[in-house]
C-alpha positions as CSV (number, residue, x, y, z in Angstrom):
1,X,28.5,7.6,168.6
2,X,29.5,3.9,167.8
3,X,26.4,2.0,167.4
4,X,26.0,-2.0,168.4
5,X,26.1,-2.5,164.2
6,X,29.0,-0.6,163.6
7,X,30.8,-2.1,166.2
8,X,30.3,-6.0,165.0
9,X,30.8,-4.9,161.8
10,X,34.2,-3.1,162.3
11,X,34.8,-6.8,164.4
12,X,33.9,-8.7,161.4
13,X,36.0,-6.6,159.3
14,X,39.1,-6.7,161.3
15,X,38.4,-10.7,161.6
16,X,38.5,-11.0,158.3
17,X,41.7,-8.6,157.5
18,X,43.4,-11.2,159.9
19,X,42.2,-14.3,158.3
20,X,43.2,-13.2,154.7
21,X,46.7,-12.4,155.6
22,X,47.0,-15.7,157.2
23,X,45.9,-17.6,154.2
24,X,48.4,-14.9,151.7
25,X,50.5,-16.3,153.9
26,X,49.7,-20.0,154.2
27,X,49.9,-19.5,150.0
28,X,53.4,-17.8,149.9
29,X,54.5,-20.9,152.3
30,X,53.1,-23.1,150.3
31,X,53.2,-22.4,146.6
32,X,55.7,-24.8,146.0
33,X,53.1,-28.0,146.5
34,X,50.8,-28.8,144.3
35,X,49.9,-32.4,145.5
36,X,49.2,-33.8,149.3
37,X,52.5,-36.3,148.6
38,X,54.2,-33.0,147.8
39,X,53.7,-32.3,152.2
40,X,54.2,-35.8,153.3
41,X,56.4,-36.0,155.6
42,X,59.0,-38.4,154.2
43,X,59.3,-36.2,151.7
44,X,60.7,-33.5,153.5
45,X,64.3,-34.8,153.8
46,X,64.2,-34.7,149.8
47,X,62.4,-31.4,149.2
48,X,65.0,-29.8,151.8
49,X,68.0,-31.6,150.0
50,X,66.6,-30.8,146.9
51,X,66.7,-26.9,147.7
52,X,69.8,-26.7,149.7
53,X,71.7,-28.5,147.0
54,X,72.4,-31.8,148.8
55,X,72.6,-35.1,146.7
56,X,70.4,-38.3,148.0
């Protein structure tokens, strides 16, 4: 028998097995910034250049 505890615990516990793969994922996405100018958006043209090969 699944008491009211259990139940908002196995909740919690499933909320936060979602919410630590989203940030595993939001630090795989991101592990190559390491400043807020590094996400700016006029810098995307140049980071995307930079890793496709293109020259500027």
């Amino acid at each position: 028998m699944i008491t009211n505890k259990q139940s908002v615990m196995y909740t919690q516990i499933t909320k936060k097995r979602k919410l630590d793969r989203e940030f595993a994922w939001i630090s795989r996405e991101f592990k190559d910034f390491h400043t807020l100018s590094d996400i700016e958006l006029y810098n995307a043209e140049k980071y995307a250049a930079l890793h496709l090969g293109y020259q500027f």
